[in-house]
C-alpha positions in Angstrom: -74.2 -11.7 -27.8 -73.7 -14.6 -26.2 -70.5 -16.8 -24.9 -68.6 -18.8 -26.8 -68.5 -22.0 -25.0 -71.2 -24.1 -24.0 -73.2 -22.6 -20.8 -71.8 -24.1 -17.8 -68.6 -25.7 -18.9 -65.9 -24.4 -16.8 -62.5 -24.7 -18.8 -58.9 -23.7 -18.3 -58.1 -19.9 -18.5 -55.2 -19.7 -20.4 -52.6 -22.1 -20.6 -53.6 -25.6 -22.9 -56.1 -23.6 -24.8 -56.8 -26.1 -27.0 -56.0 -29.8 -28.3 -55.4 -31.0 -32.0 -57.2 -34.4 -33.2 -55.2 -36.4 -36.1 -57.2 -34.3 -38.6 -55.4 -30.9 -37.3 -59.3 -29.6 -36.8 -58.5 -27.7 -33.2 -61.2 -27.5 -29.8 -60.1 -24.8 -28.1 -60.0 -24.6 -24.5 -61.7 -28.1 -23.9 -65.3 -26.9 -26.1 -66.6 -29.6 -28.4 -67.4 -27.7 -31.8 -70.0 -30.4 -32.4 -72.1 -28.9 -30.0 -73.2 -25.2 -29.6 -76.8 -25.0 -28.7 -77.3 -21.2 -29.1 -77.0 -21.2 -33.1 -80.4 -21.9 -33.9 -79.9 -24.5 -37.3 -76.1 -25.9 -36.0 -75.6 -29.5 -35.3 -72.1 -29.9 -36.5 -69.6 -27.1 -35.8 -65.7 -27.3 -36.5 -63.0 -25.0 -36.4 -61.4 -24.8 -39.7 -58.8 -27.3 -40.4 -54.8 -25.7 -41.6 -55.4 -27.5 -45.0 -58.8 -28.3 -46.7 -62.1 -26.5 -48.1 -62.7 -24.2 -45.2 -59.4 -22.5 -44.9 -59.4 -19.0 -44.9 -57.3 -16.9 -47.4 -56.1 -14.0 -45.8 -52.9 -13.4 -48.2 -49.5 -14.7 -47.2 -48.2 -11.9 -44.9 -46.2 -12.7 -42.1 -44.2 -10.7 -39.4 -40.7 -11.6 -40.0 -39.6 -12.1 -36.5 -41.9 -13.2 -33.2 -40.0 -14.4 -30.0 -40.6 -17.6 -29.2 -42.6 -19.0 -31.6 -40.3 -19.7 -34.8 -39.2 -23.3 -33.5 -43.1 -24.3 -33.3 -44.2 -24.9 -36.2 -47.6 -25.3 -35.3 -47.5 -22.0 -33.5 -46.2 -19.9 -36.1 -49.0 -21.5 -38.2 -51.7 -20.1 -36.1 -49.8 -16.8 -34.8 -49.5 -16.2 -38.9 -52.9 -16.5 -39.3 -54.4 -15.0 -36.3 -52.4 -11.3 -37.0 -54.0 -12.1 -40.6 -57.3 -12.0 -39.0 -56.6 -9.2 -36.5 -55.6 -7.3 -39.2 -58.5 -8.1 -40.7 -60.7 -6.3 -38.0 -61.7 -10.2 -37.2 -60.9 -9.7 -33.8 -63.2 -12.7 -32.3 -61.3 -15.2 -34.6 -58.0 -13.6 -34.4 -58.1 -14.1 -30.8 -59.2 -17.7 -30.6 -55.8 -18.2 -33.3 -53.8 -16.5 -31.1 -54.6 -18.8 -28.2 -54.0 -21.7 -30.3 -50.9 -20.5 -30.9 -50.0 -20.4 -27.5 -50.7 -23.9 -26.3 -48.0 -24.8 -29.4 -45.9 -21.5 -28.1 -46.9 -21.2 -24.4 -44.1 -18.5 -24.2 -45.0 -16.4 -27.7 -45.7 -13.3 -25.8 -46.9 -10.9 -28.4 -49.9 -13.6 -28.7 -50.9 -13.1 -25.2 -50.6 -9.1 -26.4 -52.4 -9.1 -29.3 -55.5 -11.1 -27.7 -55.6 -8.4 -25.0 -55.5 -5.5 -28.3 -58.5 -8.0 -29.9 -60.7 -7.2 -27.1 -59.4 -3.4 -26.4 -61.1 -0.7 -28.2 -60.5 -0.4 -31.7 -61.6 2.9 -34.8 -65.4 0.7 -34.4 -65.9 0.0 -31.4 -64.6 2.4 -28.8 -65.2 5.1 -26.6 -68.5 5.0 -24.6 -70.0 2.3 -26.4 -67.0 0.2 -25.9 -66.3 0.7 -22.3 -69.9 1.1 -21.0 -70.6 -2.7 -22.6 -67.6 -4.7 -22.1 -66.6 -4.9 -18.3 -68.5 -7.6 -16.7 -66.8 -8.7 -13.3 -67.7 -12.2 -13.8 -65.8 -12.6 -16.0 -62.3 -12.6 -14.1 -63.0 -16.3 -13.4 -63.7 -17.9 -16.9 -62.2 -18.6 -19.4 -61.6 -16.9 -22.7 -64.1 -18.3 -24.9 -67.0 -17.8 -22.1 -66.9 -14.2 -22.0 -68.8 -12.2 -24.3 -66.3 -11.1 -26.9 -65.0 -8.5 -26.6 -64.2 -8.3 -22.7 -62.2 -5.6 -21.0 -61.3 -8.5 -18.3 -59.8 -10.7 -20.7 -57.8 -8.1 -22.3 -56.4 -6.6 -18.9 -55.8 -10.7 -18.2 -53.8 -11.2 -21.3 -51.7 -8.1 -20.8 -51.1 -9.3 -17.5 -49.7 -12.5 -18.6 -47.4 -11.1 -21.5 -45.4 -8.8 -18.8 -45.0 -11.7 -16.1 -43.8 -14.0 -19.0 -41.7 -11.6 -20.0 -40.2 -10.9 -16.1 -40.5 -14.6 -16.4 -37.7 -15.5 -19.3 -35.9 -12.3 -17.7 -35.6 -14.6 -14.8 -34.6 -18.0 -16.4 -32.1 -16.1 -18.4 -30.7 -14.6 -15.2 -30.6 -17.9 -13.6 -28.6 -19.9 -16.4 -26.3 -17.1 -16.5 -25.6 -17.3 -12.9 -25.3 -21.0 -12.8 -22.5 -20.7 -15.6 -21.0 -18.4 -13.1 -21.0 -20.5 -10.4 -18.5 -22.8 -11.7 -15.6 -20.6 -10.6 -14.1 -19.9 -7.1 -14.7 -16.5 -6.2 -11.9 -14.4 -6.6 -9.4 -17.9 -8.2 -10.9 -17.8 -11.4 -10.1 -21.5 -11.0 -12.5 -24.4 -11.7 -13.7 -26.2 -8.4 -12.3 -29.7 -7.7 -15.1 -32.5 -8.6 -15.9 -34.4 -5.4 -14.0 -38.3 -5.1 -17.4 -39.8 -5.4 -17.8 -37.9 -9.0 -18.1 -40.1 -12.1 -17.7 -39.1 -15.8 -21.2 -40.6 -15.9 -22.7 -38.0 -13.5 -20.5 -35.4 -15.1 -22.4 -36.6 -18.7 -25.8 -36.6 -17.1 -25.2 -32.9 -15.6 -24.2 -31.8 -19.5 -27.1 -33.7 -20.9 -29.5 -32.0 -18.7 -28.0 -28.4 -18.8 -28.5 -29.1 -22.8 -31.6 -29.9 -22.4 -32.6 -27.1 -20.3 -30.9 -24.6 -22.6 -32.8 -26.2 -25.3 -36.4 -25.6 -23.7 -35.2 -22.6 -22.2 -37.7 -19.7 -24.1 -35.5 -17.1 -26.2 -35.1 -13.4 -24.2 -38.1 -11.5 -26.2 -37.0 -8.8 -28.9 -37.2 -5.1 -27.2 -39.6 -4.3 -29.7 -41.9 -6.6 -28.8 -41.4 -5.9 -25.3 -41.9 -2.0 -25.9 -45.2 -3.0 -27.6 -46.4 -5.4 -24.8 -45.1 -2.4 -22.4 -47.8 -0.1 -24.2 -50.8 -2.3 -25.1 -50.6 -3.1 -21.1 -51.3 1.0 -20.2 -54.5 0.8 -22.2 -55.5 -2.7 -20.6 -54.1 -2.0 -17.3 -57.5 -2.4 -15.5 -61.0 -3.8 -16.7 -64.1 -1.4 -15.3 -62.3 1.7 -16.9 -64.6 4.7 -16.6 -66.6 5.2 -20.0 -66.0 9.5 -19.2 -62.9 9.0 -18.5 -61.4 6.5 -21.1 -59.8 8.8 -23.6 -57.9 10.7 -20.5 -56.5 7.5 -18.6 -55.7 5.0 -20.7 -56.4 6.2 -24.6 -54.2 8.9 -25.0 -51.4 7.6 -22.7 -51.1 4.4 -24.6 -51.2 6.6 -27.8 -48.3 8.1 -26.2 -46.6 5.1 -25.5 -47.0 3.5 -28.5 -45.8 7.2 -30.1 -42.8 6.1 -28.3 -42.0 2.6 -29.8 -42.8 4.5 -33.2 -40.2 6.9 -32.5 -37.8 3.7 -32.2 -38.4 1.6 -34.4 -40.4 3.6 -37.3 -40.1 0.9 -40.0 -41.9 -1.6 -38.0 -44.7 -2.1 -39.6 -47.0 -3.6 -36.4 -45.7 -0.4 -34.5 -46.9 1.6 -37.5 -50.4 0.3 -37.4 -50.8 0.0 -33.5 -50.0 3.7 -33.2 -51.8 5.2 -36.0 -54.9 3.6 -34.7 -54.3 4.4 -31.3 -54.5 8.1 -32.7 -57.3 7.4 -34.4 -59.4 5.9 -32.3 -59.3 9.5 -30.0 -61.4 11.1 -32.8 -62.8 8.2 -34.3 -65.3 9.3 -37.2 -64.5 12.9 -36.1 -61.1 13.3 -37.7 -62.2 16.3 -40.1 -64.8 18.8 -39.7 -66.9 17.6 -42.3 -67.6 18.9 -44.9 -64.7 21.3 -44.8 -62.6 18.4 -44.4 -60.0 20.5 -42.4 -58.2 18.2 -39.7 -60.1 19.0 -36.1 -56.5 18.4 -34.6 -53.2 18.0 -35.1 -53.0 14.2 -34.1 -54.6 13.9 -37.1 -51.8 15.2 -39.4 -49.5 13.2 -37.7 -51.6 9.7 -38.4 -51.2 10.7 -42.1 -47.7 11.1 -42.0 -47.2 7.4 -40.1 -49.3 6.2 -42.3 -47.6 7.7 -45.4 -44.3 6.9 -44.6 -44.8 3.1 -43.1 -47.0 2.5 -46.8 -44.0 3.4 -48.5 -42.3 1.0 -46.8 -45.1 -1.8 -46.8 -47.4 -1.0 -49.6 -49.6 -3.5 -49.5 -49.9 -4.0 -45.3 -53.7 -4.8 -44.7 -53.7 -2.9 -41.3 -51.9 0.1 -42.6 -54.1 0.4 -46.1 -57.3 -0.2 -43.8 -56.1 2.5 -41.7 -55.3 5.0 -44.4 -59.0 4.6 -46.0 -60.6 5.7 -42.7 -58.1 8.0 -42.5 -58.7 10.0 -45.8 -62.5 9.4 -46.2 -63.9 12.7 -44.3 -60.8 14.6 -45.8 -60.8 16.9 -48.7 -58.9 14.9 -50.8 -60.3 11.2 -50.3 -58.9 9.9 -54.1 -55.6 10.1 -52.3 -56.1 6.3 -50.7 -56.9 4.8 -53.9 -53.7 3.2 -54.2 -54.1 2.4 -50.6 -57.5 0.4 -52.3 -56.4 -1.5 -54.4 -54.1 -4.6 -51.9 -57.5 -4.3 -50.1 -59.8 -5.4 -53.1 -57.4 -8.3 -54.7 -55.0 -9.6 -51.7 -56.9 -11.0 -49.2 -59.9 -13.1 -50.5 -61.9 -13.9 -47.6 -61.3 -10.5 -45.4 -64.7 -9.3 -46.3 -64.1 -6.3 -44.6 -61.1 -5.1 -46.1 -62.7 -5.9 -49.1 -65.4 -3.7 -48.5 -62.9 -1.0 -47.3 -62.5 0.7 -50.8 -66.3 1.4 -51.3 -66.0 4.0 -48.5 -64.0 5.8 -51.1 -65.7 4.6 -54.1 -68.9 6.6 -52.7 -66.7 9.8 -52.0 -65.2 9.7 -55.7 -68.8 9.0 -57.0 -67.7 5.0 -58.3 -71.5 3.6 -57.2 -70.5 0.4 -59.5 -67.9 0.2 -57.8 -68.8 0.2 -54.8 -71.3 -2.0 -55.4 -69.1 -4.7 -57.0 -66.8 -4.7 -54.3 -69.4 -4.9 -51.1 -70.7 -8.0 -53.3 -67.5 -9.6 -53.2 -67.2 -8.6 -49.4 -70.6 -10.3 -49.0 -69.4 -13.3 -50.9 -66.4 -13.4 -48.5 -68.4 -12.9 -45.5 -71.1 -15.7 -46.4 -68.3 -18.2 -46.7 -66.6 -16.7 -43.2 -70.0 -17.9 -41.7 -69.6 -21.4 -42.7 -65.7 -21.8 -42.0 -66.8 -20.1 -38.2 -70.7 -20.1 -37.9 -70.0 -20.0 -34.3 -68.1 -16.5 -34.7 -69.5 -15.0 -38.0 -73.1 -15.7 -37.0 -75.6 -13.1 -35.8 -75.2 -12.9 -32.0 -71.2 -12.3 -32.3 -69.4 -8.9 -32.7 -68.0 -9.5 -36.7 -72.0 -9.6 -37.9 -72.3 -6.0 -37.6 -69.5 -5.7 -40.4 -71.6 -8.5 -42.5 -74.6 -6.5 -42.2 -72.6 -3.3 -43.2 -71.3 -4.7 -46.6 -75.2 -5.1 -47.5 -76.1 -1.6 -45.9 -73.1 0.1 -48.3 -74.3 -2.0 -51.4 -77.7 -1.0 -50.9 -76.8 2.5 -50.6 -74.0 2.5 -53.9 -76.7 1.1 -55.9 -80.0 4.0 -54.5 -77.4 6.8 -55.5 -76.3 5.1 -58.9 -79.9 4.6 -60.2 -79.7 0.6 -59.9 -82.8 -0.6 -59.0 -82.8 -4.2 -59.2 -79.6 -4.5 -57.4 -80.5 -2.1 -54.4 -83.6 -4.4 -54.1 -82.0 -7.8 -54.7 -79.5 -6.6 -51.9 -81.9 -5.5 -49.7 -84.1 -8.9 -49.9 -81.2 -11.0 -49.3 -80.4 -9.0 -46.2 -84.0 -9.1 -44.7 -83.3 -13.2 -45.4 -80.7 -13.0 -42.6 -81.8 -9.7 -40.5 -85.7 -9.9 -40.1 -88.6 -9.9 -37.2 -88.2 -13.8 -36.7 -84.6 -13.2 -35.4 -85.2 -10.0 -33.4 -88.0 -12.2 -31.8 -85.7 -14.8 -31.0 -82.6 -12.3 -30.4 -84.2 -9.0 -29.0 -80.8 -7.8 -27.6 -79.4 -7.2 -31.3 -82.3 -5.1 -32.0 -80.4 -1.7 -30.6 -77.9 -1.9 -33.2 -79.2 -4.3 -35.9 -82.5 -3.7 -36.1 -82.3 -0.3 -38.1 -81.0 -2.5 -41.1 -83.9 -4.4 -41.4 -86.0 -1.4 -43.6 -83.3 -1.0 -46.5 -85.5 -2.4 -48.9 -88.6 0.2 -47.6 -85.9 3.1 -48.6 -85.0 1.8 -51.7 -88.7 1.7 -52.8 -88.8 5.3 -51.9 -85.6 6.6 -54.1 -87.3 4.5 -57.2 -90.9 5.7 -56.3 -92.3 2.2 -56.2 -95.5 4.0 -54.6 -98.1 1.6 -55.4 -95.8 -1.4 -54.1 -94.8 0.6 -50.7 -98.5 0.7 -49.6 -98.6 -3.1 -50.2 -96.6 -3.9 -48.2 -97.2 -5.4 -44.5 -96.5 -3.8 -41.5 -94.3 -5.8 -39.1 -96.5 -7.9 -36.0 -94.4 -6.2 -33.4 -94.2 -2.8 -34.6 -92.0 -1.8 -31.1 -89.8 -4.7 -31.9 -89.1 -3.8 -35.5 -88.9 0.2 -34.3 -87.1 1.3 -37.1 -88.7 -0.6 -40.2 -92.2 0.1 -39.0 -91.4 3.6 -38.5 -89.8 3.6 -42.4 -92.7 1.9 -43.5 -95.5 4.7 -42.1 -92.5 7.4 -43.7 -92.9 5.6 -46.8 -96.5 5.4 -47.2 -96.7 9.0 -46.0 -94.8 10.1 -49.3 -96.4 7.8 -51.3 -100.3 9.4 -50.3 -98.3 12.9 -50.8 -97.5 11.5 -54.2 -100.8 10.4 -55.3 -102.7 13.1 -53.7 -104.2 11.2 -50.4 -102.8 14.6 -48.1 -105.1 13.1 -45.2 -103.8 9.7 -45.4 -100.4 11.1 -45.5 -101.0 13.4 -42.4 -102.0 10.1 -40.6 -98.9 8.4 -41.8 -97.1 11.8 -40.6 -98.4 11.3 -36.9 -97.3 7.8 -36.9 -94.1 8.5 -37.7 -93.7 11.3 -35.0 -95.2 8.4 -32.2 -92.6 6.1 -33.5 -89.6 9.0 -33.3 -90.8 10.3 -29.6 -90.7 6.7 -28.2 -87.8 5.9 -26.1 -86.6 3.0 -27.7 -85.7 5.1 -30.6 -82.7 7.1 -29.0 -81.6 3.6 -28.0 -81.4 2.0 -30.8 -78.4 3.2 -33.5 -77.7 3.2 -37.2 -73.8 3.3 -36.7 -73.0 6.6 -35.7 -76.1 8.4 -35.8 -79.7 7.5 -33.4 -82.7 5.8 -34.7 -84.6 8.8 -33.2 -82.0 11.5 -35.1 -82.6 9.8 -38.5 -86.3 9.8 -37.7 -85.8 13.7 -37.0 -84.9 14.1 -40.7 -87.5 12.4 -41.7 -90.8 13.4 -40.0 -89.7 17.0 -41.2 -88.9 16.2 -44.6 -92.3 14.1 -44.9 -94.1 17.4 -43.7 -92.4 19.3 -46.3 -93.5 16.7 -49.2 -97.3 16.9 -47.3 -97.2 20.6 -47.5 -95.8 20.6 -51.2 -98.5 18.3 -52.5 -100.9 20.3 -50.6 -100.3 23.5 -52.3 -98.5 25.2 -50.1 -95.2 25.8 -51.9 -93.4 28.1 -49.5 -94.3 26.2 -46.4 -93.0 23.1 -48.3 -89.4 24.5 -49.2 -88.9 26.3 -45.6 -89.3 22.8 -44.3 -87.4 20.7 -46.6 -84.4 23.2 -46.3 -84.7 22.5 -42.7 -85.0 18.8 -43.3 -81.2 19.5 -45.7 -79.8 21.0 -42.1 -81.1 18.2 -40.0 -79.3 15.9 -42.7 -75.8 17.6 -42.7 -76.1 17.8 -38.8 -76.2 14.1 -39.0 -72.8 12.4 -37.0 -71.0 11.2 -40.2 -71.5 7.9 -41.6 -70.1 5.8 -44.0 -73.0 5.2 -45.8 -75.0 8.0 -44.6 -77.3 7.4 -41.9 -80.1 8.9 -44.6 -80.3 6.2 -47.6 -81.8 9.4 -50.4 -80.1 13.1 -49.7 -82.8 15.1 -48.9 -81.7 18.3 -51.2 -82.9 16.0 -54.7 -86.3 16.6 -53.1 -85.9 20.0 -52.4 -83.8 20.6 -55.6 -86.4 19.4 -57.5 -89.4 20.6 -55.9 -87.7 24.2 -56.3 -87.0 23.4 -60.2 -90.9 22.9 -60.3 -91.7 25.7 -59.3 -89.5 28.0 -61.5 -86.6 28.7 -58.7 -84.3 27.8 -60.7 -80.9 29.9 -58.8 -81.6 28.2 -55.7 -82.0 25.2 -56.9 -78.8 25.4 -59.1 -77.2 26.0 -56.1 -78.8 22.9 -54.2 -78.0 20.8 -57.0 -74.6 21.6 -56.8 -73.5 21.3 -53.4 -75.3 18.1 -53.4 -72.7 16.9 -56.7 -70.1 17.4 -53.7 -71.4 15.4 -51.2 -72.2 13.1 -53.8 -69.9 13.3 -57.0 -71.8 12.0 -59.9 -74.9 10.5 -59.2 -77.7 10.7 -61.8 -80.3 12.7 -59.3 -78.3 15.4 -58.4 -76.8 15.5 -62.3 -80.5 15.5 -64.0 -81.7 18.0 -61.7 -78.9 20.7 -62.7 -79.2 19.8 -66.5 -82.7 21.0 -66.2 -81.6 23.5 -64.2 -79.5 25.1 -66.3 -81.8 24.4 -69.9 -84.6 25.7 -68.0 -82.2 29.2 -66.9 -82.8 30.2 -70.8 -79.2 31.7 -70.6 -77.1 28.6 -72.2 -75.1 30.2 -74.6 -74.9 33.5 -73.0 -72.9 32.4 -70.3 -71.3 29.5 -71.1 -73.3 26.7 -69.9 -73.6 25.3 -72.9 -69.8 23.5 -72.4 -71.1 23.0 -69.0 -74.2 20.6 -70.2 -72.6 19.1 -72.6 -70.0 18.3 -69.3 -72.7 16.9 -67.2 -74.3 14.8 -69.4 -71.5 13.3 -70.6 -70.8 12.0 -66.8 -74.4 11.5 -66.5 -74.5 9.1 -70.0 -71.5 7.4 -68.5 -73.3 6.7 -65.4 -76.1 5.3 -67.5 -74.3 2.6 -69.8 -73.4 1.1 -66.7 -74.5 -2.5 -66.5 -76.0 -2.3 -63.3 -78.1 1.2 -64.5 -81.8 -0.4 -65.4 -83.8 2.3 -63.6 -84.3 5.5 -66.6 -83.2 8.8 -64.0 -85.3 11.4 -65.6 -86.1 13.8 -62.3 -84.1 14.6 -59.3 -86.5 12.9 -56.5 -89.4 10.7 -57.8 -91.8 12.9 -55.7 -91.4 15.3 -58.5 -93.8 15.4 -61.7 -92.3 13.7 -64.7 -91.5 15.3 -67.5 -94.0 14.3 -70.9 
């Protein structure tokens, strides 16, 4: 990532954050959007205008009440739209709205407090990741916009400067009502005596200029909003916060402040959102032990029960709904936030990522269409994002990562529904944005971008597109492009398996262990989970296919089912870090070979992790008409269940690829 502004501009740090042309279009802090020489391709860069083509449309949702800002038009404006976009998880855009609302509202305080909450830790972003990478000391002496977003300086500088403009209109507000005091003799109660030299003229221009002052005089802010800034300035306190230490000195005691302002004003529906993700973000991704989905503490159950009772108050709240989805996708019961879905899908059109929120429930409730539709839509949104901010939607800043997500979820929706063309349509636009040309012009965003770049290698595998997979090039850089060239030499090591080439798959086997034992790979990530854990899964499950293919039938299984361990011992991801579950290979290698119980019982635990999908379905149809004990037992009804869901599944518009076996390594039926 790189700064916002141009290198070497120094600008302003706060106050006069921007100025406004006749056309409305905005420059903040003194930058020239004509200009931005580190987006390769952009000559001529604007910020979005209030009205015309590029406007974003975030919904209509406004906070009812914010101090100081209501008799600036212009500021509300921007404030509206900049807690739109916070909201949103568009933190790097909300933040630049937020300081454009303060050069129209220099004394809006909960602006300067939400810009430091932009660049503080969030359910994405936090923990070690967030505090080892976001202090940079020289950073205290520039301005916002040429910091690397986000930036644990600017946040503590923003916090800073909501409590001293608070103290601030605490003191101008103890000043006028001392002046009106002072009118009086003390102890007469009578009014002093004008001097001889006094004129009703000087009298008039006294009254004119106390109006005036009175009239420019900011409003005392709300104790709400001063409770809030109180709390977002624990967790900002200090930039350089220990990464070890985080969670201890400033997570959990803002979580408790903020626990506090709940506790006073429980209908509010900012207060609502700030604390349940304050909560959240202390077990972030961990808030069930999966898969039992029991609650690993008991902040959890108290984050539902926020987030329960503020929806019922604001239904259709984009933080809150957001929230809630993360909330119940590890749990037991994840169809509960559907309802919670549905304001995220339809009410804010250009929030890709809210849009894609529902698709990490779609994929618990097994709804691949679904949840391929909808990460579509979120990539629609996205795309047009880039061109109303290409210079904070584009690849080098923080909100990419979420673009590239919405592809990474739609590829994965449409490998687990059987869609072919669209997992590889998907995957090909991606590679058009994420591909070796950037990383070699960007090699910084291959630690956490780089592992998207082989989606369309993994959906060759699901479909068995052998002949196609060993076509393909290997990338020029092959330490570079880690992660696809490493898929690629997985892929071509089940596709000699497949078609009998065992020595050419062994090679293909030792490249793939070089490729998992270099360093790089346990520094570059796939979300939650380590380039060199997924690799893990997959050098062993590759072995097991070798062995299979080989002959060697028991070998095989013992390392596949260790391959299915590996997988569920994965950090959980939303998708999974592993694009095919490895239990349809084993599942179906077990059916081939006549053990049917065992794989019965694969087959069906995998129908939990993944409810409904065709694989996991066919498999345990054959399963159970290859047991020979139908009617006896009363799987008949059972069949006749399954393939009902599983003929749904295939009269979907999107289902062009025929599912006839559980993995395609496995022999097809005549």
């Amino acid at each position: 990532m790189v700064p916002f502004g141009r290198r070497g501009e120094s600008f302003p740090l706060l106050t006069h954050a921007c100025n406004i042309d006749a056309t409305t279009k905005f420059i903040i802090q003194g930058i020239d959007p004509s200009v931005h020489h580190y987006l390769p391709g952009q000559t001529n860069e604007s910020f979005p205008e209030l009205d015309g083509p590029n406007v974003i449309n975030l919904g209509s949702y406004q906070r009812k009440r914010v101090s100081n800002v209501d008799v600036h038009p212009l500021g509300r404006a921007y404030f509206d739209i900049a807690l739109r976009l916070m909201l949103s998880y568009q933190h790097e855009i909300a933040a630049k709205f937020f300081i454009a609302c303060l050069h129209y509202a220099p004394y809006a305080v909960l602006a300067h407090g939400f810009i430091a909450l932009c660049h503080s830790p969030n359910y994405n972003f936090k923990g070690m990741p967030y505090y080892a990478s976001t202090s940079r000391h020289e950073d205290v002496n520039k301005p916002d916009l040429a910091c690397v977003f986000p930036s644990q300086e600017v946040a503590d500088r923003h916090s800073k400067a909501a409590v001293e403009k608070l103290e601030e209109i605490r003191r101008l507000h103890r000043q006028t009502k001392k002046k009106k005091g002072g009118g009086k003799k003390k102890g007469t109660g009578k009014p002093k005596s004008a001097p001889p030299s006094s004129s009703n003229d000087n009298v008039s221009n006294k009254n004119n200029d106390h109006a005036k002052e009175e009239a420019t005089k900011p409003e005392l802010v709300t104790e709400v909003e001063t409770l809030i800034l109180q709390a977002i300035r624990v967790l900002t306190c200090s930039a350089g916060v220990c990464p070890d230490l985080a969670d201890e000195t400033v997570g959990r005691p803002f979580a408790a402040e903020m626990r506090k302002v709940y506790n006073r004003y429980p209908s509010d529906p900012e207060v609502a959102y700030c604390f349940a993700e304050s909560m959240m973000v202390l077990n972030a991704w961990q808030l069930y032990d999966y898969p039992s989905g029991k609650p690993v503490s008991p902040d959890v159950l108290e984050t539902k029960t926020v987030l329960e009772q503020a929806l019922e108050l604001h239904p259709t709240h984009a933080g809150l709904c957001h929230m809630y989805v993360h909330l119940s996708e590890m749990s037991a019961t994840p169809q509960m936030a559907l309802k919670a879905c549905e304001p995220l899908r339809k009410q804010f059109p250009h929030a890709g990522h809210l849009i894609h929120m529902p698709t990490h429930i779609d994929v618990q409730i097994g709804d691949y269409e679904s949840c391929v539709r909808y990460n579509e839509a979120a990539i629609e949104a996205d795309l047009f994002l880039m061109k109303a901010f290409p210079h904070t939607a584009e690849r080098e800043c923080f909100y990419f990562g979420y673009i590239v997500h919405d592809f990474h979820m739609a590829v994965y929706g449409a490998i687990l529904g059987g869609f072919e063309k669209k997992a590889m349509e998907i995957a090909h636009q991606l590679n058009q944005i994420v591909n070796e040309k950037m990383f070699r012009e960007y090699p910084d965003l291959a630690s956490y971008l780089e592992s998207y770049a082989a989606l369309d290698i993994h959906a060759m595998v699901r479909f068995g597109r052998w002949k196609e997979i060993l076509e393909l090039a290997a990338p020029k850089d092959k330490r570079l492009m880690l992660f696809r060239a490493a898929s690629l030499a997985y892929a071509r090591g089940l596709a000699f398996a497949a078609t009998g080439n065992i020595d050419a798959a062994r090679r293909e086997a030792d490249r793939l262990d070089g490729y998992r034992q270099d360093e790089e790979a346990t520094q570059r990530i796939l979300h939650n989970n380590t380039v060199a854990q997924l690799l893990a899964v997959d050098s062993t499950m590759m072995r097991g296919e070798i062995a299979y293919h080989e002959g060697k039938h028991e070998e095989a299984f013992k390392l596949l089912r260790v391959a299915v361990q590996q997988q569920d011992d994965l950090n959980y991801d939303e998708p999974w870090g592993k694009m095919q579950p490895i239990r349809h290979a084993l599942g179906g290698l077990l059916l081939e070979q006549g053990q049917i119980d065992e794989a019965k019982e694969v087959f069906r635990v995998d129908l939990r992790f993944h409810p409904k999908n065709p694989w996991a379905l066919v498999g345990l149809i054959h399963c159970l008409k290859a047991s020979g004990s139908c009617c006896s037992n009363g799987n008949t009804d059972e069949i006749v269940q399954l393939e009902e869901q599983l003929r749904t599944r295939q009269e979907s518009e999107l289902a062009d690829f025929k599912v006839v076996v559980a993995c395609e390594c496995c022999t097809h039926p005549n």
